[in-house]
N, CA, C and O atoms as a GROMACS GRO file, in nm:
protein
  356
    1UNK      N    1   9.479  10.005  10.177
    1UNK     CA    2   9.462  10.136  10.236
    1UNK      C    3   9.398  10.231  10.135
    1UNK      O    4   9.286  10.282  10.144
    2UNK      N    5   9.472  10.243  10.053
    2UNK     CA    6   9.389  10.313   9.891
    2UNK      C    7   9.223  10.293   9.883
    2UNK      O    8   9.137  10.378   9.860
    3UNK      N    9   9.212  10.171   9.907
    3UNK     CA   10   9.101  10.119   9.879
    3UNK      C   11   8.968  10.176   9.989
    3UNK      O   12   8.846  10.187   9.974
    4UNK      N   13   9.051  10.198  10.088
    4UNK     CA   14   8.981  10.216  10.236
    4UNK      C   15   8.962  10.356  10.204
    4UNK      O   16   8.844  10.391  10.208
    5UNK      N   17   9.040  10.440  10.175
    5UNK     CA   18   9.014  10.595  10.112
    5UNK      C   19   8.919  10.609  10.040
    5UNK      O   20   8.817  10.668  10.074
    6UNK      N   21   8.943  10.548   9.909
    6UNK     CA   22   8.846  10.524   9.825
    6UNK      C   23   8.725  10.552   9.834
    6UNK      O   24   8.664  10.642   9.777
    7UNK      N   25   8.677  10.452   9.926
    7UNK     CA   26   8.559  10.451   9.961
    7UNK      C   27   8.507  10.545  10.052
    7UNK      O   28   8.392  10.582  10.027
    8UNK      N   29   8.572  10.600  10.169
    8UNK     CA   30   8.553  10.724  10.202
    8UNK      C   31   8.512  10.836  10.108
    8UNK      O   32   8.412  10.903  10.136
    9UNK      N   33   8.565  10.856  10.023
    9UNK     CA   34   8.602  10.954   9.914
    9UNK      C   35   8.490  10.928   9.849
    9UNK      O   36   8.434  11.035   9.823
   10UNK      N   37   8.432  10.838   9.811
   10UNK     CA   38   8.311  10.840   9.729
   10UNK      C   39   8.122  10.892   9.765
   10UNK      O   40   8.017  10.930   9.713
   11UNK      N   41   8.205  10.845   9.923
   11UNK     CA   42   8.065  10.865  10.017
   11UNK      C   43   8.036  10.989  10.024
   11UNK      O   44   7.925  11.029  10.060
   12UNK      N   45   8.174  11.096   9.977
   12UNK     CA   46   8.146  11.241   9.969
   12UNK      C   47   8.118  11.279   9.850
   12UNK      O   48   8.116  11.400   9.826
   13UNK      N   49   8.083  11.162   9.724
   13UNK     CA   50   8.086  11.216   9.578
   13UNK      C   51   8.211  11.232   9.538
   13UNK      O   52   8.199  11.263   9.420
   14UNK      N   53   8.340  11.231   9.567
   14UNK     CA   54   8.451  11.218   9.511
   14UNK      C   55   8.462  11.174   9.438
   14UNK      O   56   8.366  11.098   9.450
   15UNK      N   57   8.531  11.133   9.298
   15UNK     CA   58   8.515  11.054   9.266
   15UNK      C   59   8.722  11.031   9.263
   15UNK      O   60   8.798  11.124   9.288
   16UNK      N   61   8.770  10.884   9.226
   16UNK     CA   62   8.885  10.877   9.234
   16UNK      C   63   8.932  10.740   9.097
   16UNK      O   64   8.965  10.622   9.103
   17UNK      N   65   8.915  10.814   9.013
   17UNK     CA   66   8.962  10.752   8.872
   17UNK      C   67   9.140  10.744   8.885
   17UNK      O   68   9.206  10.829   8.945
   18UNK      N   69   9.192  10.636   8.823
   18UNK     CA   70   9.315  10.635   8.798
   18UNK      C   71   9.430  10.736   8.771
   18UNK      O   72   9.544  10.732   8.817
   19UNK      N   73   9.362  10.847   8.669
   19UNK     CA   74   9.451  10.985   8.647
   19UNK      C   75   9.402  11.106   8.773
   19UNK      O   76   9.447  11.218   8.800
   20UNK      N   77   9.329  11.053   8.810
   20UNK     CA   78   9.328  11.161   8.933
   20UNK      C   79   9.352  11.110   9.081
   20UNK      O   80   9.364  11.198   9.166
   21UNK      N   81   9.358  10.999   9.114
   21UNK     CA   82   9.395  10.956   9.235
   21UNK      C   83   9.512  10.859   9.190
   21UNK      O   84   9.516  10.792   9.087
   22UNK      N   85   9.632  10.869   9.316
   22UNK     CA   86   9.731  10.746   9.298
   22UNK      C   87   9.778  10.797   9.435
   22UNK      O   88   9.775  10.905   9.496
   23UNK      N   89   9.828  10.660   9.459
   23UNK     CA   90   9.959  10.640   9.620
   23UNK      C   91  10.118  10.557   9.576
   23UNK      O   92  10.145  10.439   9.559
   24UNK      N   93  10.192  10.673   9.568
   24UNK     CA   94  10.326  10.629   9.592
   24UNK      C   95  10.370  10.560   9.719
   24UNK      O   96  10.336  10.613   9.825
   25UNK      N   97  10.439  10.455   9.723
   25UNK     CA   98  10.432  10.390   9.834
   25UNK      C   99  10.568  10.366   9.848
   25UNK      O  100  10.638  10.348   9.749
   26UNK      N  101  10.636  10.362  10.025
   26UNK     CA  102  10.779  10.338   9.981
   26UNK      C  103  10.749  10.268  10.134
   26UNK      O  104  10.641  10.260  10.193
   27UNK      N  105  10.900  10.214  10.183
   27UNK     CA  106  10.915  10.156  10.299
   27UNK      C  107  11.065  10.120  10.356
   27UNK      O  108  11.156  10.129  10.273
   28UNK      N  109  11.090  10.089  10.459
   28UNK     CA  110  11.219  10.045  10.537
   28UNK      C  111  11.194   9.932  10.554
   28UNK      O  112  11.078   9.892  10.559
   29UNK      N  113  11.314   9.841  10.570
   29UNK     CA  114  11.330   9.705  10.600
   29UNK      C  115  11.496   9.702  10.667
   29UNK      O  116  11.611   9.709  10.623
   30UNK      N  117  11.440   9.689  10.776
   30UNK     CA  118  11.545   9.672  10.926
   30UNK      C  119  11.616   9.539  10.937
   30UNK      O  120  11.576   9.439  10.877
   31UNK      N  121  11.719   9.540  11.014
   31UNK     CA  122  11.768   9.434  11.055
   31UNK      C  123  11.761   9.434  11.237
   31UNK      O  124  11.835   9.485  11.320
   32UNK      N  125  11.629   9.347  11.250
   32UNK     CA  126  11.604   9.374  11.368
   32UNK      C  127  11.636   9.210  11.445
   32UNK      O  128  11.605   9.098  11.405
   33UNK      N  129  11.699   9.250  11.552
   33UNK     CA  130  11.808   9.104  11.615
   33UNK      C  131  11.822   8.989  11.539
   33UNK      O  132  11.804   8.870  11.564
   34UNK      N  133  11.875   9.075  11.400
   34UNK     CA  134  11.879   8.950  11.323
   34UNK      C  135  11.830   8.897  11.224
   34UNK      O  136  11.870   8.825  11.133
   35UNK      N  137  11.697   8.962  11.267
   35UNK     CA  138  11.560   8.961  11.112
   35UNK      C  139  11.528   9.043  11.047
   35UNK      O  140  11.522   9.154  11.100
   36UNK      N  141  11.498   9.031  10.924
   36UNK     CA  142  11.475   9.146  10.846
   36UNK      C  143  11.327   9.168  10.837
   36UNK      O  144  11.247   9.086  10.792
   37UNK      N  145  11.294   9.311  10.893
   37UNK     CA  146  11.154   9.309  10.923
   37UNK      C  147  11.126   9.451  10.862
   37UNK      O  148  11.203   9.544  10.885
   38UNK      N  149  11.021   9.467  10.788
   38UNK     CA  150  10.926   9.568  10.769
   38UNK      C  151  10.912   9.657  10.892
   38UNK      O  152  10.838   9.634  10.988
   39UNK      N  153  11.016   9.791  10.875
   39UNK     CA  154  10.951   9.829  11.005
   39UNK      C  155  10.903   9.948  11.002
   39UNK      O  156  10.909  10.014  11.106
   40UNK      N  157  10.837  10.014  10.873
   40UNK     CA  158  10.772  10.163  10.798
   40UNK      C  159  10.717  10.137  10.702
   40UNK      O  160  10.778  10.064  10.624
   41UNK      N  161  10.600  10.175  10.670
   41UNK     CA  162  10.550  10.240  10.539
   41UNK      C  163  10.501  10.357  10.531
   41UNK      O  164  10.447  10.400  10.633
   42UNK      N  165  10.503  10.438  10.414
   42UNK     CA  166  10.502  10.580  10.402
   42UNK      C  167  10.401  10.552  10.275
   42UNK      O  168  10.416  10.452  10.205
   43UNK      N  169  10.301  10.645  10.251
   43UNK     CA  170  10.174  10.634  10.172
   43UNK      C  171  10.202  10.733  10.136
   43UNK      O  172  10.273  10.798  10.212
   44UNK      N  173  10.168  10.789  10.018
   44UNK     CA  174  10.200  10.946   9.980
   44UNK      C  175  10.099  10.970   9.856
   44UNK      O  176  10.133  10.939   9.742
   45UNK      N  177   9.963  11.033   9.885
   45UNK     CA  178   9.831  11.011   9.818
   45UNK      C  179   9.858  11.142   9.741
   45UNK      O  180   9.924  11.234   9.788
   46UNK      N  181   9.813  11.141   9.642
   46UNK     CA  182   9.765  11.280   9.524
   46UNK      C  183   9.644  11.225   9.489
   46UNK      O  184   9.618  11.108   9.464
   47UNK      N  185   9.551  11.351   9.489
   47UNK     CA  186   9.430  11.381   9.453
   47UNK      C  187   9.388  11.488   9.390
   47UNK      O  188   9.401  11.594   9.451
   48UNK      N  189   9.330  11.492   9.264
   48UNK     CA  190   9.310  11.608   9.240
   48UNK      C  191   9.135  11.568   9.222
   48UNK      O  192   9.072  11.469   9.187
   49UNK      N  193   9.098  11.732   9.274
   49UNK     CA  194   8.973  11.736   9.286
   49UNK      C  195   8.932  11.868   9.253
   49UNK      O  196   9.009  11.956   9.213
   50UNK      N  197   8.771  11.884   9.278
   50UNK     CA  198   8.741  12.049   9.234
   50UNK      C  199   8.778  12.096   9.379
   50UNK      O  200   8.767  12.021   9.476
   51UNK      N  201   8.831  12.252   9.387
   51UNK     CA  202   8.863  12.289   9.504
   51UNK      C  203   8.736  12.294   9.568
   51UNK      O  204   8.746  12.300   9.690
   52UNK      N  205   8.625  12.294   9.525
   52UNK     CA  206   8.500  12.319   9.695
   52UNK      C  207   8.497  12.133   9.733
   52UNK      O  208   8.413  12.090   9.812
   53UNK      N  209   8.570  12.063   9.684
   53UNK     CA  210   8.562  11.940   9.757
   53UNK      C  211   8.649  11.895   9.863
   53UNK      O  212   8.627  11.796   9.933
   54UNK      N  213   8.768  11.986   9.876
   54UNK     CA  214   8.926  11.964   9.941
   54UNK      C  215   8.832  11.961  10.066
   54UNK      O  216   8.819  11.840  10.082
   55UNK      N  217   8.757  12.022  10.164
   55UNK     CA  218   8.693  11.977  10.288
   55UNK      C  219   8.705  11.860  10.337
   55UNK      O  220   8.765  11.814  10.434
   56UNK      N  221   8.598  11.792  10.208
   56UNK     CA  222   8.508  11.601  10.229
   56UNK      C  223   8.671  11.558  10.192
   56UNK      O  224   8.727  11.495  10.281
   57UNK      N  225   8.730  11.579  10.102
   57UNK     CA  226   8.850  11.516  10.062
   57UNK      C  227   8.927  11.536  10.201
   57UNK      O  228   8.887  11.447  10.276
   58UNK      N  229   9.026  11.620  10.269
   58UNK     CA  230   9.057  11.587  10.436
   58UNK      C  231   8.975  11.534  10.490
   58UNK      O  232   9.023  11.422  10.505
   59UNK      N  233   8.893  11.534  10.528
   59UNK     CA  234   8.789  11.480  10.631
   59UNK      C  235   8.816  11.325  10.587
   59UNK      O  236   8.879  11.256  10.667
   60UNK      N  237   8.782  11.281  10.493
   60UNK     CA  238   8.812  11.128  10.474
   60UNK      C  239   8.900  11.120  10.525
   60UNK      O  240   8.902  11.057  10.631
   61UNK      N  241   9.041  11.193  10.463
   61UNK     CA  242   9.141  11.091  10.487
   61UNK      C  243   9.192  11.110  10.643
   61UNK      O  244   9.300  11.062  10.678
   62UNK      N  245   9.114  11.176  10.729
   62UNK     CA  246   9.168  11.190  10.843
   62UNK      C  247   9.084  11.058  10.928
   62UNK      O  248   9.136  11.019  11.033
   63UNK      N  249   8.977  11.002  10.888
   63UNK     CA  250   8.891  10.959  10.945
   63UNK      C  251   8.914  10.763  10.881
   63UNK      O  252   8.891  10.665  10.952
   64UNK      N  253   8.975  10.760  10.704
   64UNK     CA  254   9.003  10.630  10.715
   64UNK      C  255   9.054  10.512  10.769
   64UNK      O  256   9.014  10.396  10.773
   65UNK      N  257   9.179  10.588  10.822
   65UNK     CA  258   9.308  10.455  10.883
   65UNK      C  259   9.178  10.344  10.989
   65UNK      O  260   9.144  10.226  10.976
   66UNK      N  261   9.146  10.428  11.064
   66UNK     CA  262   9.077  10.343  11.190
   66UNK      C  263   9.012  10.178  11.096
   66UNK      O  264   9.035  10.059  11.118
   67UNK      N  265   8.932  10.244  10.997
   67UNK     CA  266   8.845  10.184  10.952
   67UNK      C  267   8.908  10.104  10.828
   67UNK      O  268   8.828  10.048  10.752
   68UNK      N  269   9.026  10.096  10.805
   68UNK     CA  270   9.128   9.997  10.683
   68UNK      C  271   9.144   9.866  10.756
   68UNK      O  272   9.207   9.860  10.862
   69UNK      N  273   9.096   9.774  10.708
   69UNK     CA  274   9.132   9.604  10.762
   69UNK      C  275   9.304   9.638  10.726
   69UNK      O  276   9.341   9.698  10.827
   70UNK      N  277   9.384   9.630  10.663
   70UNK     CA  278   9.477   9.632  10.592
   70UNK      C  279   9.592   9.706  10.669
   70UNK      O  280   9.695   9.638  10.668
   71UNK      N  281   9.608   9.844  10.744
   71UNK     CA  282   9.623   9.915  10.836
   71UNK      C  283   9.652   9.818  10.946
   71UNK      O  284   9.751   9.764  10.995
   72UNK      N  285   9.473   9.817  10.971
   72UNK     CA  286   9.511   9.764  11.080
   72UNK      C  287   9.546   9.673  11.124
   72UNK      O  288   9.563   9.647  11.243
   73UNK      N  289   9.566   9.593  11.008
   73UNK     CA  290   9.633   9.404  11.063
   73UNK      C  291   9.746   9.472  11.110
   73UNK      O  292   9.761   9.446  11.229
   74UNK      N  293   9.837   9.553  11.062
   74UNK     CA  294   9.996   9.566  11.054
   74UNK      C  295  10.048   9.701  11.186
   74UNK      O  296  10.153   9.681  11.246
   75UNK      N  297   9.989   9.790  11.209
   75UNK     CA  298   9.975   9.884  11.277
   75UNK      C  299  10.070   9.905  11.366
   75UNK      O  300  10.157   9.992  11.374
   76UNK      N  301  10.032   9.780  11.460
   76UNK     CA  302  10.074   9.741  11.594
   76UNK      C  303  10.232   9.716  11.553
   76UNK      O  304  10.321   9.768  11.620
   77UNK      N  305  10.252   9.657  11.470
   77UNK     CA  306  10.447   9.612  11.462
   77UNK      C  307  10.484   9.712  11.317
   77UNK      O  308  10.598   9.696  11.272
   78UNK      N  309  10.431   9.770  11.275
   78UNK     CA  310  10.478   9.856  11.190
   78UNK      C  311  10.436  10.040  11.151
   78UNK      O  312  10.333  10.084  11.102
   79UNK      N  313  10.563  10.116  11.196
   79UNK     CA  314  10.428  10.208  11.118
   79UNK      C  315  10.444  10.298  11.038
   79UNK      O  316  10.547  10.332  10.981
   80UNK      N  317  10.303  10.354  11.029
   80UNK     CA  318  10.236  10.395  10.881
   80UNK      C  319  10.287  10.523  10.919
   80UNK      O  320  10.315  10.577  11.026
   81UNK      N  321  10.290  10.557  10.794
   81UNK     CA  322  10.280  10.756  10.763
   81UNK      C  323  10.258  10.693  10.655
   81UNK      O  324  10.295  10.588  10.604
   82UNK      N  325  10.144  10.832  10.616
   82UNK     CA  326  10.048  10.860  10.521
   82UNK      C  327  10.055  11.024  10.497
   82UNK      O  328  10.096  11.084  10.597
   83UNK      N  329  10.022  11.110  10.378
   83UNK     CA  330  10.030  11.240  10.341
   83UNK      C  331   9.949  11.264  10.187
   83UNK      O  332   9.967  11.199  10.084
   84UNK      N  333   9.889  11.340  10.201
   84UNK     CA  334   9.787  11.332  10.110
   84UNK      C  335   9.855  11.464  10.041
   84UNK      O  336   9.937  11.539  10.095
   85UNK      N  337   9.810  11.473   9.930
   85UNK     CA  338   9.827  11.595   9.827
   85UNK      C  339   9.747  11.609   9.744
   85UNK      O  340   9.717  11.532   9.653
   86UNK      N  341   9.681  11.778   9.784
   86UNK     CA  342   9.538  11.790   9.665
   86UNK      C  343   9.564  11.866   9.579
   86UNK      O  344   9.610  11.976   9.612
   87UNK      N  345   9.545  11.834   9.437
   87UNK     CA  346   9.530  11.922   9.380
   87UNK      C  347   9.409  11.997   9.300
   87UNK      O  348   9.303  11.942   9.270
   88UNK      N  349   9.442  12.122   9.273
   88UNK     CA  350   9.286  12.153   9.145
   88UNK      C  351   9.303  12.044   9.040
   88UNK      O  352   9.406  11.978   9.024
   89UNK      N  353   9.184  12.034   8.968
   89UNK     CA  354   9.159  11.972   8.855
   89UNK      C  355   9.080  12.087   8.759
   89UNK      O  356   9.044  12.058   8.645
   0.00000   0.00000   0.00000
Protein backbone atom coordinates (compact mmCIF):
# COMPACT_ATOMS: atom_id res chain seq x y z
CA UNK A 1 0.00 0.00 0.00
CA UNK A 2 2.96 2.43 0.93
CA UNK A 3 4.32 1.58 -2.14
CA UNK A 4 1.08 2.32 -4.16
CA UNK A 5 1.19 5.93 -2.45
CA UNK A 6 4.50 6.27 -3.22
CA UNK A 7 4.18 6.31 -6.46
CA UNK A 8 1.27 8.51 -6.59
CA UNK A 9 3.24 10.94 -4.59
CA UNK A 10 6.02 11.11 -6.93
CA UNK A 11 3.93 11.70 -10.04
CA UNK A 12 3.23 15.01 -8.16
CA UNK A 13 7.09 15.59 -7.48
CA UNK A 14 6.74 14.52 -3.95
CA UNK A 15 9.26 13.17 -2.99
CA UNK A 16 9.02 10.36 0.01
CA UNK A 17 12.49 9.51 1.57
CA UNK A 18 12.54 7.38 4.70
CA UNK A 19 12.71 10.44 7.36
CA UNK A 20 9.93 12.03 5.76
CA UNK A 21 7.46 9.43 4.84
CA UNK A 22 6.50 6.27 7.12
CA UNK A 23 3.16 4.04 7.86
CA UNK A 24 2.47 2.78 11.25
CA UNK A 25 0.53 -0.17 10.78
CA UNK A 26 -1.63 -2.01 13.31
CA UNK A 27 -4.50 -4.66 13.02
CA UNK A 28 -7.24 -7.05 14.71
CA UNK A 29 -7.28 -10.68 14.61
CA UNK A 30 -10.80 -12.20 15.41
CA UNK A 31 -12.00 -15.36 16.39
CA UNK A 32 -14.33 -15.87 13.70
CA UNK A 33 -16.50 -19.43 14.04
CA UNK A 34 -13.58 -20.65 15.24
CA UNK A 35 -10.80 -19.17 13.07
CA UNK A 36 -8.56 -16.75 13.66
CA UNK A 37 -8.83 -14.31 10.92
CA UNK A 38 -7.44 -10.90 10.04
CA UNK A 39 -10.35 -8.93 10.17
CA UNK A 40 -8.79 -4.90 10.11
CA UNK A 41 -5.98 -3.06 9.15
CA UNK A 42 -5.42 0.48 10.05
CA UNK A 43 -2.54 2.42 7.97
CA UNK A 44 -1.59 5.55 9.66
CA UNK A 45 0.74 7.60 7.02
CA UNK A 46 2.97 10.79 8.10
CA UNK A 47 4.27 12.93 5.56
CA UNK A 48 6.01 15.77 5.76
CA UNK A 49 6.16 17.99 2.89
CA UNK A 50 6.48 21.76 1.77
CA UNK A 51 3.04 23.17 2.62
CA UNK A 52 2.15 24.34 -1.22
CA UNK A 53 2.35 20.50 -1.85
CA UNK A 54 -0.38 19.25 0.91
CA UNK A 55 -3.03 19.59 -2.32
CA UNK A 56 -1.06 16.78 -4.79
CA UNK A 57 -0.19 15.14 -1.36
CA UNK A 58 -4.40 14.53 -0.53
CA UNK A 59 -5.25 14.11 -3.88
CA UNK A 60 -2.97 10.99 -4.08
CA UNK A 61 -3.86 9.56 -1.23
CA UNK A 62 -7.50 9.84 -1.90
CA UNK A 63 -7.14 8.42 -5.35
CA UNK A 64 -4.47 5.35 -4.44
CA UNK A 65 -6.42 2.47 -2.69
CA UNK A 66 -8.38 1.69 -6.09
CA UNK A 67 -5.15 1.34 -7.82
CA UNK A 68 -2.93 -0.91 -4.86
CA UNK A 69 -2.70 -4.70 -6.12
CA UNK A 70 -2.10 -5.30 -2.36
CA UNK A 71 -5.47 -3.53 -1.09
CA UNK A 72 -7.07 -4.95 -3.31
CA UNK A 73 -6.33 -8.67 -3.08
CA UNK A 74 -7.62 -8.34 0.66
CA UNK A 75 -10.43 -5.65 0.57
CA UNK A 76 -13.29 -7.81 0.04
CA UNK A 77 -12.73 -10.02 3.53
CA UNK A 78 -10.89 -7.42 5.35
CA UNK A 79 -10.96 -3.86 6.05
CA UNK A 80 -8.71 -1.12 5.58
CA UNK A 81 -8.63 2.29 7.31
CA UNK A 82 -6.02 4.40 6.28
CA UNK A 83 -5.24 8.27 7.70
CA UNK A 84 -2.67 10.28 6.50
CA UNK A 85 -0.79 13.05 8.48
CA UNK A 86 1.00 16.07 6.91
CA UNK A 87 3.33 17.76 8.12
CA UNK A 88 5.60 21.08 7.28
CA UNK A 89 9.09 20.26 6.61
Amino acid sequence: MMGTFATLLAKSKIATPKDRFRADVSGDIENVDGVLKVTRIDVNYTLSLAPDQRADAQAAFEAYLPHCPAAQSVIAAIKLHHTLVLQDK
